[in-house]
C-alpha positions in Angstrom: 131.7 -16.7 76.1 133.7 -18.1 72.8 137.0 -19.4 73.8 139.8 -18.6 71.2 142.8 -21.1 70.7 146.0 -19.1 69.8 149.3 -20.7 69.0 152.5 -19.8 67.3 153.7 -21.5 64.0 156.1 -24.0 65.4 153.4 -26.0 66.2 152.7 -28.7 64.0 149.1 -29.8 63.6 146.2 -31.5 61.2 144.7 -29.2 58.2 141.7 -29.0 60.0 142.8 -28.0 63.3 144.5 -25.6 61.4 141.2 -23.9 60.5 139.9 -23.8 63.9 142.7 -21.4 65.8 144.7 -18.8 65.1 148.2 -18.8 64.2 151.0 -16.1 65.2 154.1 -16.4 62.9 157.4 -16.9 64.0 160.3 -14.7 62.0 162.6 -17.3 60.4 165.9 -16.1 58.6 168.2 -17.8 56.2 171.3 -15.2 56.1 169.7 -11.7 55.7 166.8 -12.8 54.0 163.4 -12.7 56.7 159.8 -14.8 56.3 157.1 -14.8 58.2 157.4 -19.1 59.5 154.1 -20.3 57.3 153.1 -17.1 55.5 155.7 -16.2 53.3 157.6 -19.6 53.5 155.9 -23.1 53.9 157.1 -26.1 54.7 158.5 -27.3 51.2 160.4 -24.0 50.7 162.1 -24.4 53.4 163.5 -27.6 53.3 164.8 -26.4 50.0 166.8 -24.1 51.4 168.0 -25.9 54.3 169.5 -28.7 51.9 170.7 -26.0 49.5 172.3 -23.7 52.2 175.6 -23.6 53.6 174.5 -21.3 56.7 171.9 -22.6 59.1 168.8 -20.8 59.2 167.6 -19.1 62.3 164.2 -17.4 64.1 163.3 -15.1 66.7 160.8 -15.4 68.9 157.5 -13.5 68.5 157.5 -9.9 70.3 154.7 -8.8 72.9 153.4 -6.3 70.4 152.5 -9.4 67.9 150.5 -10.5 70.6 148.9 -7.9 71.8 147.5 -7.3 68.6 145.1 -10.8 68.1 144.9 -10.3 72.1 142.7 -7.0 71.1 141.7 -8.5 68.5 139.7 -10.9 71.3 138.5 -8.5 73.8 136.8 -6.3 71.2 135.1 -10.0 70.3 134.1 -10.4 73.7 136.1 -13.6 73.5 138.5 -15.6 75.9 141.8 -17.2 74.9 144.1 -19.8 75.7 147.8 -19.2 74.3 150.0 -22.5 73.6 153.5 -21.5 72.6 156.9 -23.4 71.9 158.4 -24.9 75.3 160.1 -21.8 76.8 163.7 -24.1 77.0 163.6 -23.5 73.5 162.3 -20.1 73.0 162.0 -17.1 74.8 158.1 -16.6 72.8 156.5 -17.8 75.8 157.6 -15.4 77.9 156.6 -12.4 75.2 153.0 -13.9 75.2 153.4 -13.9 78.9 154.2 -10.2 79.1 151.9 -9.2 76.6 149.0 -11.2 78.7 149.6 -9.2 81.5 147.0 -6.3 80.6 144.3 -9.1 79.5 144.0 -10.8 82.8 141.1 -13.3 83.2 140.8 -13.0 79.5 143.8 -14.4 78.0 145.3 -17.8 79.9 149.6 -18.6 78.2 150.6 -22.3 78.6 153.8 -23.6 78.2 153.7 -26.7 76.1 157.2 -27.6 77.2 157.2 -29.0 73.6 157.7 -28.6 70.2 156.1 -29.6 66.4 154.1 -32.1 66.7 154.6 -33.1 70.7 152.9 -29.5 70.9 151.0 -29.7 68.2 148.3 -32.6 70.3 148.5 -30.4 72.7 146.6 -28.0 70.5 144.3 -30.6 68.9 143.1 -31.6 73.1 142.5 -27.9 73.2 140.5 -27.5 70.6 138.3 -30.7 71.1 137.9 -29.3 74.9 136.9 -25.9 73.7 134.2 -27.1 71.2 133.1 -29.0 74.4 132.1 -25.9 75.9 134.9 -25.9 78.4 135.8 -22.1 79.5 138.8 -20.9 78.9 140.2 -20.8 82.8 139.4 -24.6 83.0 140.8 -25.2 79.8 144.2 -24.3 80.5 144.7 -25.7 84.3 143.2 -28.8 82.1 146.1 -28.4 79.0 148.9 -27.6 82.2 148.2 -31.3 83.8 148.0 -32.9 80.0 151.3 -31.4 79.0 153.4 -33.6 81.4 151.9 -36.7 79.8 152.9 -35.6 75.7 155.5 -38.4 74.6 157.4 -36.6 71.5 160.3 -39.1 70.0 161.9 -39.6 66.5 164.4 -41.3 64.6 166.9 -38.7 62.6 168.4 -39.8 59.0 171.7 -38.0 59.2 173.7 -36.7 61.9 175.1 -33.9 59.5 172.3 -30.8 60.7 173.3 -31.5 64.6 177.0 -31.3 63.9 176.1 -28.0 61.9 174.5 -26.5 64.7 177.2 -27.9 67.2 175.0 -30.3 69.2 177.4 -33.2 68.5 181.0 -33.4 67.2 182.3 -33.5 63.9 184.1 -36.6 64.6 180.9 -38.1 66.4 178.9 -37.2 63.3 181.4 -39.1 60.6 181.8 -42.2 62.5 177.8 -42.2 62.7 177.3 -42.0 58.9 180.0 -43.7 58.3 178.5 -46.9 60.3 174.4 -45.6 59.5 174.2 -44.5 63.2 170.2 -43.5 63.8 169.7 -42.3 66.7 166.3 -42.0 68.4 165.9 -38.9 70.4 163.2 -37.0 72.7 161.6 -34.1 74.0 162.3 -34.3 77.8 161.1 -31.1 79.8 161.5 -29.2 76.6 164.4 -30.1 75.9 166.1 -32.6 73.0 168.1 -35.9 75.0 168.9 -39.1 72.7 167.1 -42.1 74.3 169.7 -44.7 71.8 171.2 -45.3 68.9 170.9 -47.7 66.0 172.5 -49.2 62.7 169.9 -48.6 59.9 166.4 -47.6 59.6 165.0 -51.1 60.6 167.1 -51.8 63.6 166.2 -47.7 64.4 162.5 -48.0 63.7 162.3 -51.3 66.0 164.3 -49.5 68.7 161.6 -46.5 68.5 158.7 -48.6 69.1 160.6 -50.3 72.0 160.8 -46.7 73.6 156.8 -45.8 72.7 156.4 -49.3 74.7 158.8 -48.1 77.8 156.0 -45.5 78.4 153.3 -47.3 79.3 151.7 -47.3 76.7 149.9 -44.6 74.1 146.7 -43.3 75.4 144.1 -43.5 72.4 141.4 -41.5 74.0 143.5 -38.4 73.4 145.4 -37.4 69.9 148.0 -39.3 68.3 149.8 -37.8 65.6 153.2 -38.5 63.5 155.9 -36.4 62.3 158.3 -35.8 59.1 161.0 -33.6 57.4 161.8 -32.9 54.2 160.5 -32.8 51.0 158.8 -36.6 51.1 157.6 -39.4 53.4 158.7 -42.5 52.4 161.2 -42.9 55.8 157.8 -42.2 57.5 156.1 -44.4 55.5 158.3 -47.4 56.6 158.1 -46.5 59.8 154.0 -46.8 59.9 154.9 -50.6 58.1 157.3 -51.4 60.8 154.9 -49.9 63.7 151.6 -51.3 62.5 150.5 -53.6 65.3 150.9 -50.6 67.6 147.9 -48.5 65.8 145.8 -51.1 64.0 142.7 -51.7 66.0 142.9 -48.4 67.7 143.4 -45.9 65.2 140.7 -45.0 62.3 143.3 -43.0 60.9 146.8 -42.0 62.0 146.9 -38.3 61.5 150.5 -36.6 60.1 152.2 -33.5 59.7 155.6 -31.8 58.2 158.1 -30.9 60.6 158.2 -26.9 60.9 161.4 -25.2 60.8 162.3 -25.0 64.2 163.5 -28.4 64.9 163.9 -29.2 61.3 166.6 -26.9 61.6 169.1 -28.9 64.1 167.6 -32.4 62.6 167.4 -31.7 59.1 165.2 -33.8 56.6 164.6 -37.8 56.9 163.2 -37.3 60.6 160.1 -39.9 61.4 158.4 -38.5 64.8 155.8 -39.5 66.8 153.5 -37.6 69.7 150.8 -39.3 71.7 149.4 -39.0 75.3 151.1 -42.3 77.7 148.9 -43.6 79.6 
């Protein structure tokens, strides 16, 4: 029987994993005005308008009726599923897929990534690799439940300016920290955002984020690897791969990369340089 990956758009993954599952939108609102996260807005629009606006943008999570609807969508396939979602710290979405799973049982299997963009986004990429293996879909996510705890998501964030907008630190915190180019380097810990340090300047920042990959263990290179961005370019990111290098080279045939959605771009803003991998 086929097994069906399903996630919701604040997951952050390659183009081509992109082909392989199926997506269920997030609603994202600027003001009054609605999108559908990745269908009516993309990733460059929106970054537009978070630099542009004065109000924050918001999203709600996705009802049990949006699931339901791919969920009969795979039992008139014959199929099975397994449903990542956003780390339910963050979001109540996983516990809409969760109610909307209850009438599907032994056909539909909801995981929890406990992460966000990217850190969920190789969660997605395992799945699918396991999945073309031929593993079922019950296996498949007792298999993902056991990976999730091992997903190392960290960044560095350009300005402080979108947290103190969304009133995770102080306005006073946030001025002394531009004023003196305060990066700090945060992470996703059980779901939720904690800041692991702080430096002066991308440099000093980007050093002090591969001291933290390094405090893991280690990046496991069996499994995906895969870095992070926001805003409308890369070049932070791309100074980050220079200062990183000796950490990929020799293991990596290609460091794969993705724009950060609109869900954590939204309390980091643009400038963010992220990176997800598997510790050992």
């Amino acid at each position: 029987m086929n097994t069906r990956i399903i996630i919701d758009s604040t997951a952050d993954i390659s183009k081509e994993t992109r082909e392989k599952v199926t997506v269920i939108p997030l609603n994202l609102y600027f003001g009054e005005e609605e999108y559908l996260d990745g269908v009516t807005i993309d990733y460059r629009e929106f970054y537009e308008k978070l630099i542009e606006s004065d109000v924050l943008p918001h999203t709600s999570q996705a009802n049990p009726e949006a699931f339901r609807e791919i969920f009969e969508e795979v039992k008139e396939k014959d199929e099975t599923a397994v449903l990542i979602t956003l780390s339910s710290t963050l979001s109540g979405t996983y516990q809409s897929a969760v109610i909307a799973a209850e009438e599907y049982e032994g056909r539909i299997f909801v995981v929890d990534s406990r992460n966000a963009t990217i850190g969920s986004g190789i969660l997605v990429e395992l799945a699918v690799k396991l999945a073309e293996s031929g593993m079922g879909a019950r296996e498949l996510a007792g298999r993902l439940v056991v990976e999730r705890d091992k997903i190392c998501l960290m960044g560095i964030v350009d300005t402080l300016e979108f947290l103190k907008r969304g009133g995770r630190i102080s306005k006073t915190a946030a001025f002394a920290g531009e004023m003196l180019g305060i990066k700090p380097v945060l992470r996703i810990q059980d779901g939720e955002i904690v800041i692991l340090g702080k430096a002066r300047g991308s440099k000093k920042s980007n050093n002090l984020l591969v001291t933290e990959i390094e405090k893991t263990g280690g990046v496991d290179f069996s499994k995906p690897v895969m870095l992070g961005y926001s805003g409308l370019e890369d070049s932070m990111l791309e100074k980050y791969v220079e200062d990183s290098r000796f950490l990929w080279e020799n293991h990596l045939d290609e460091l794969k990369r993705s724009c950060i959605g609109s869900v954590i771009g939204t309390h980091l803003g643009p400038g963010v340089v992220a990176v997800a991998f598997f510790a050992k």
